[in-house]
C-alpha positions as CSV (number, residue, x, y, z in Angstrom):
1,X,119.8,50.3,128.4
2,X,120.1,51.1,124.2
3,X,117.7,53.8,124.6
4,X,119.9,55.3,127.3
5,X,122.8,55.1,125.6
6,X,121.4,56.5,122.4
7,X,120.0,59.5,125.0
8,X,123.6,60.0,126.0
9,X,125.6,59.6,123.1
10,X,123.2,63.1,122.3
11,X,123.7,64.9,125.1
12,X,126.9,63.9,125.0
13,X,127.7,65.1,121.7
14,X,126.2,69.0,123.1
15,X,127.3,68.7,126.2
16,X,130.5,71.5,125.9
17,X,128.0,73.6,124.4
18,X,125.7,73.1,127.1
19,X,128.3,74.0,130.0
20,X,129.7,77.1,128.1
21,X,126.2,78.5,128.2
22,X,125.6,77.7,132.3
23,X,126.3,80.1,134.9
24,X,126.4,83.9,134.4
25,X,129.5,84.7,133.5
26,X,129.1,88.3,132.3
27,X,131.7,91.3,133.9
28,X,130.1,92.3,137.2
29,X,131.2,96.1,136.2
30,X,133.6,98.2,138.4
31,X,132.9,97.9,141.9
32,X,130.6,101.4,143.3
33,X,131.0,103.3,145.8
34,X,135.0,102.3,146.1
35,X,137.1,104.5,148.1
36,X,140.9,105.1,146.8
37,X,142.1,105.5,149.7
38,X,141.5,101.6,151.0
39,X,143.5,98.9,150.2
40,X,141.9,96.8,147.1
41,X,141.7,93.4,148.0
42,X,141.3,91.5,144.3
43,X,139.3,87.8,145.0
44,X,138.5,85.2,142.7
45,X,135.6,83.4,143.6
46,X,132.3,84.5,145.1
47,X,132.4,82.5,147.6
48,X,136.0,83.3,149.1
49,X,134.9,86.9,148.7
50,X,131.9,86.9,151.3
51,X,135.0,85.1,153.6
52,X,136.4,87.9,153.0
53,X,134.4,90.8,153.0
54,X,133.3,89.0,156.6
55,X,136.7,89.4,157.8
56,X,137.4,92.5,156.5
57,X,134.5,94.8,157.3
58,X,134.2,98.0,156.0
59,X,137.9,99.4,155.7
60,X,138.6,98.1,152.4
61,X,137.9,97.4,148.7
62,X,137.0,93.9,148.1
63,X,136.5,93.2,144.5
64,X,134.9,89.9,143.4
65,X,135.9,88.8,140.3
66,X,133.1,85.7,139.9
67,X,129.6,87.1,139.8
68,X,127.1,84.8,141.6
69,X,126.4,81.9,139.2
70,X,130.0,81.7,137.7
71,X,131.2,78.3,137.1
72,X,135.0,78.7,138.0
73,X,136.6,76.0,136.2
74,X,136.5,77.9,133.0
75,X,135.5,81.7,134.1
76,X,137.2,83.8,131.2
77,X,138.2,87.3,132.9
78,X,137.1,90.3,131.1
79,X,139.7,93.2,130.3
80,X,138.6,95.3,133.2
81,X,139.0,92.3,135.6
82,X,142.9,91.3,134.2
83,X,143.3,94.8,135.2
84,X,141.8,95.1,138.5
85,X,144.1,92.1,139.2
86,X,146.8,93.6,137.9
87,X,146.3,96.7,140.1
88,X,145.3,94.8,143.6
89,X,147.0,95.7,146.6
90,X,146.9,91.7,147.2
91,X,145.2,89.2,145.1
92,X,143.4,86.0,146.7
93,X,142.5,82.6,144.6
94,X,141.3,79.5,145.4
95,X,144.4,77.7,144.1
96,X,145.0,74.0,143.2
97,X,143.9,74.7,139.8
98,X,140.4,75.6,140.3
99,X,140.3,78.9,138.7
100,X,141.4,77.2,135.2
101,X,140.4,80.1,133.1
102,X,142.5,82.8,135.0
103,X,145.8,80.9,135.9
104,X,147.5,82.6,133.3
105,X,146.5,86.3,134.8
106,X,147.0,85.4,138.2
107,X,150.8,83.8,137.4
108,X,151.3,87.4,135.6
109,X,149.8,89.5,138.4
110,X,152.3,87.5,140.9
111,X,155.1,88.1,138.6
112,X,154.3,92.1,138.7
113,X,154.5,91.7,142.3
114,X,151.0,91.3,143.5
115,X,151.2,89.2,146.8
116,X,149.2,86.5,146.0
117,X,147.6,84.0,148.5
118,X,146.2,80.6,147.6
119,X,143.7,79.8,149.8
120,X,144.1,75.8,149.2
121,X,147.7,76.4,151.2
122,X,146.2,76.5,154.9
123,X,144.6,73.2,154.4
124,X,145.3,69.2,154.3
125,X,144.1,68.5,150.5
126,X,143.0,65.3,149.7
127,X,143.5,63.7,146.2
128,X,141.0,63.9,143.3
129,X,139.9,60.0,142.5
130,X,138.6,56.8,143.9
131,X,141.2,57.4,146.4
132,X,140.4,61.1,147.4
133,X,140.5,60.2,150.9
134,X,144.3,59.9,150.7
135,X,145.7,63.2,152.3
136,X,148.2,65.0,149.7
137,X,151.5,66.0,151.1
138,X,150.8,69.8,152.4
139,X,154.1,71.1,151.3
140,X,152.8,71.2,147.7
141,X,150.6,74.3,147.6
142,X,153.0,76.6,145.5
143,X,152.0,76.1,142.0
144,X,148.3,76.2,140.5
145,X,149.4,74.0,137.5
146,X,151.6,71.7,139.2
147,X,148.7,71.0,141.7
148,X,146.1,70.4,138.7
149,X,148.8,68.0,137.8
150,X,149.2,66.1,141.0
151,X,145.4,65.6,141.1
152,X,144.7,67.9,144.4
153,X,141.3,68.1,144.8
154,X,140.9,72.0,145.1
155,X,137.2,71.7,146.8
156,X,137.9,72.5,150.2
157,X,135.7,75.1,151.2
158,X,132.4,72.1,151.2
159,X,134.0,71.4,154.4
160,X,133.6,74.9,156.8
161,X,136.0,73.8,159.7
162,X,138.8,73.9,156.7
163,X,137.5,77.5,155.9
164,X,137.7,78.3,159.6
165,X,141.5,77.9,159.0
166,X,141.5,79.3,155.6
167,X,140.3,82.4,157.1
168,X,142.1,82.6,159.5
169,X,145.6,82.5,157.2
170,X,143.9,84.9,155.3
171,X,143.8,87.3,157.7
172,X,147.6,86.7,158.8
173,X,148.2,87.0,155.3
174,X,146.8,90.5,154.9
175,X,148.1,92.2,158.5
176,X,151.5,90.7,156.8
177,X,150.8,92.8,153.2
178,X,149.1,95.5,153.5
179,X,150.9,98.4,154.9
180,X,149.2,100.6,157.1
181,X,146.3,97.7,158.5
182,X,144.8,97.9,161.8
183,X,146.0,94.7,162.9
184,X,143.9,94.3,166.4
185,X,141.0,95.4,164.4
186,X,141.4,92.1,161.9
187,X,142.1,90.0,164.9
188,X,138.6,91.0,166.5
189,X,137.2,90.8,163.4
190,X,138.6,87.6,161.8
191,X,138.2,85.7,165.1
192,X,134.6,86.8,165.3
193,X,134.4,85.5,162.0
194,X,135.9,82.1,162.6
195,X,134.4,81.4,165.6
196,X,131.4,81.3,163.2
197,X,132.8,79.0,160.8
198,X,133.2,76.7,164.1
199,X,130.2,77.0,165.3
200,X,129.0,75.9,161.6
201,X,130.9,72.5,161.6
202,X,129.8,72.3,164.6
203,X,126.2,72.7,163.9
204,X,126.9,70.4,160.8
205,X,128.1,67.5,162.7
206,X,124.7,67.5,164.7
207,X,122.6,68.4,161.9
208,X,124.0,65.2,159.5
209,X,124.0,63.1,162.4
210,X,120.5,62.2,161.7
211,X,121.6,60.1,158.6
212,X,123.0,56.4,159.6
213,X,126.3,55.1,158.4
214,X,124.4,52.9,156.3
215,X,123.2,55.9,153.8
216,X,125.7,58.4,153.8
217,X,126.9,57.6,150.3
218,X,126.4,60.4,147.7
219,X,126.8,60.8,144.4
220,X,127.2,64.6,142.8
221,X,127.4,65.8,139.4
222,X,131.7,66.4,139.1
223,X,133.9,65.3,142.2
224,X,133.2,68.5,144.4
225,X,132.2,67.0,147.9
226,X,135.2,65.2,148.9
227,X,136.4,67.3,151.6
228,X,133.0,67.4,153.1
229,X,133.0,63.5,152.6
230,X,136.2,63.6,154.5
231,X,135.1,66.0,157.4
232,X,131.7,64.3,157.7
233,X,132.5,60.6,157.0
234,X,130.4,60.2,154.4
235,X,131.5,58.0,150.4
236,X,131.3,59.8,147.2
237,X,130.4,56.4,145.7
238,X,130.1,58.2,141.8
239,X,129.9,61.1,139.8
240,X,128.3,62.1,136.7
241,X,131.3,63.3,135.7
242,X,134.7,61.6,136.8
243,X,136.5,64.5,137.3
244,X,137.2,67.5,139.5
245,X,136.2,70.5,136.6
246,X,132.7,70.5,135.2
247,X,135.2,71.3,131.7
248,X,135.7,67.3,131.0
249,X,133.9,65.2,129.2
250,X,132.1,61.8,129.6
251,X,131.2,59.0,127.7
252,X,128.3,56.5,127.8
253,X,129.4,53.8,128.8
254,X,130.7,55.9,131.9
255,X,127.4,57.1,132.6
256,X,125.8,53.1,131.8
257,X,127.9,51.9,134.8
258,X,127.1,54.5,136.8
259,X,123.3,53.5,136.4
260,X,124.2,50.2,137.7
261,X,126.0,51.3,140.7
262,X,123.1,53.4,141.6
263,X,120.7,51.2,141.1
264,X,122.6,48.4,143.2
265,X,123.8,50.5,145.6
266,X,120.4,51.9,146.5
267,X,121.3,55.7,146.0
268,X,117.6,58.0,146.6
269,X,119.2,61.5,145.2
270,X,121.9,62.5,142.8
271,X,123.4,65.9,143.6
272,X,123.9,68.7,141.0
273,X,125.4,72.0,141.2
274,X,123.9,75.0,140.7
275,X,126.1,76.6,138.8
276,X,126.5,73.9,136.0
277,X,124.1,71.7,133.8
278,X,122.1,69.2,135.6
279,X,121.0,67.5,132.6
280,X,123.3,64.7,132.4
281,X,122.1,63.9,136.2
282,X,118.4,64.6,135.0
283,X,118.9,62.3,132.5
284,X,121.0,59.2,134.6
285,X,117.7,59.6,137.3
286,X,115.4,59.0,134.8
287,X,117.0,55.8,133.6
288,X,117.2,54.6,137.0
289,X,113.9,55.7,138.3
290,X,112.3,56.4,141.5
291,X,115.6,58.5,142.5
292,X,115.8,62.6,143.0
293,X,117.6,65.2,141.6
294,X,118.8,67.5,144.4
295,X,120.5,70.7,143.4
296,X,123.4,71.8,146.3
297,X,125.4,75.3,145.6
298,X,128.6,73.9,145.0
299,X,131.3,76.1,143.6
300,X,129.1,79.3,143.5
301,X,126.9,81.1,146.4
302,X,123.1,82.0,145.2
303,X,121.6,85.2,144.7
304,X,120.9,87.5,147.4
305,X,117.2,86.0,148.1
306,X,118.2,82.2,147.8
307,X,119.4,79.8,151.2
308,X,123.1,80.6,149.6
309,X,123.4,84.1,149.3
310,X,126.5,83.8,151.8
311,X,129.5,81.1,152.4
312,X,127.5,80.1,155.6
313,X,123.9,79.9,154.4
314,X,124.8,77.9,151.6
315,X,126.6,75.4,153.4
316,X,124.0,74.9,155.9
317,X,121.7,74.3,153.1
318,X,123.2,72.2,151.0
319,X,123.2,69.8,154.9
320,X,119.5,70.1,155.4
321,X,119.3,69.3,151.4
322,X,121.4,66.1,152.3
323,X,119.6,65.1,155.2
324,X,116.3,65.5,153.5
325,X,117.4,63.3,150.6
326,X,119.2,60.8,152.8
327,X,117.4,59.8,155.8
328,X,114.1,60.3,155.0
């Protein structure tokens, strides 16, 4: 293990610079085509703005502030996108801490008066941790930084039958903010849309069934697949980094015992995210050996020609990537 560690302690030492320089974090530009007459609906991530555009439809502006590729923990928002969240008719985040980089404009957005949801608040959270199984108390969704705090793993949307209800508190949430909205419209539409998300975990549940008890261990890149852990009973037995943001660090010695686990548990695949660095995983698979590196779109959809151009393709294939690394 000495050459691994001196490997580590290397990409170790770069490893900040490595994650500041993943995921395209550049200023999508102003939003074409936008009619001032709509509502604008200002949302965080990618991936809760194809919820919402889905539940939506066409009757409103729905700016994205996370371009496809983003990593969210530490997104920095450009000067046009602190204004266009400054200027949204109602603003929707991820909550829980997630957004790290733009907890700051969304507190002072709020405090404008901007009705702000937090999409973490329709949900049972687990905990971050070896103990991420324990459900959190759900009263405790008001504060971003007093959830980081409390260790609420923000993660929900890798499990889509917590989306299902996401969206549909979305929707309540708009019909209760937005003056003027066709409200038996965004029923139709939003329980179109979460019948969909039903039919998903649905789908999921037969999809993963494939894999025995035996081999539904995983181990991912950062702590992101708990609630799909919890939905689909599968153990996060490790993670290349011990935390819930791709922002911390890791040591060697972390990354040693993590070697070990793996090798003794018998793990075939370590899962990476797209949108951050695999090469801490690349590197713990190639001490180990004879084990894959599957990348899973984690806390960002793809681009438009990838299996995760939309909320709903890229959960369905991150499950077909799990089954085909699991119970082959």
């Amino acid at each position: 293990m000495r050459f691994f560690s001196r490997v580590l302690v290397t990409i170790i030492a770069g490893f900040a610079l490595v994650i500041a320089g993943c995921g395209d974090d550049g200023d999508p530009g102003p939003e074409v085509g936008a009619d001032p007459e709509q509502p604008t609906i200002v949302v965080t991530t990618n991936i809760l703005g194809d919820v919402v555009e889905n539940l939506v439809g066409s009757g409103f502006n729905v700016v994205t502030i996370m371009p496809v590729g983003a990593a969210p923990h530490d997104f920095p928002a450009s000067a046009q996108q602190v204004a266009e969240i400054g200027e949204a008719d109602v603003l929707i985040a991820n909550g829980a801490g997630f957004e790290e980089g733009l907890v700051d404009v969304i507190e002072a957005a709020e405090g404008d008066g901007v009705p702000v949801f937090e999409a973490i608040s329709a949900v049972e959270t687990i905990e971050l941790g070896p103990d991420g199984h324990d459900h959190a108390d759900e009263e405790d969704h008001t504060d971003e930084g007093e959830h980081a705090d409390e260790g609420i793993d923000p993660h929900f949307f890798t499990d889509p039958a917590r989306m299902a209800l996401v969206a549909d508190s979305i929707a309540e949430f708009l019909m209760a903010n937005i003056d003027g909205i066709d409200s038996d419209a965004m029923n139709v539409s939003a329980d179109g849309y979460v019948d969909q998300l039903e039919a998903l975990d649905a789908a999921l549940v037969e999809t993963l069934d494939v894999i025995d008890e035996e081999h539904r261990v995983l181990v991912t890149n950062h702590e992101v697949f708990g609630y799909f852990a919890d939905r689909y009973d599968f153990e996060v037995v490790g993670t290349v980094i011990p935390t819930g943001t791709t922002v911390d660090g890791v040591s060697a010695q972390e990354l040693a015992e993590l070697a070990e686990l793996i090798e003794h548990e018998g793990v075939p695949a370590i899962f990476a995210d797209t949108s951050s660095s695999d090469e801490l995983a690349r590197t713990l698979a190639d001490e180990v050996g004879d084990i894959e590196v599957v990348e899973l779109f984690s806390e960002s959809l793809g681009s438009d020609d990838s299996d995760g151009a939309t909320y709903i393709d890229m959960v369905r294939s991150n499950a077909q990537h799990i089954v085909d690394a699991l119970a082959g």
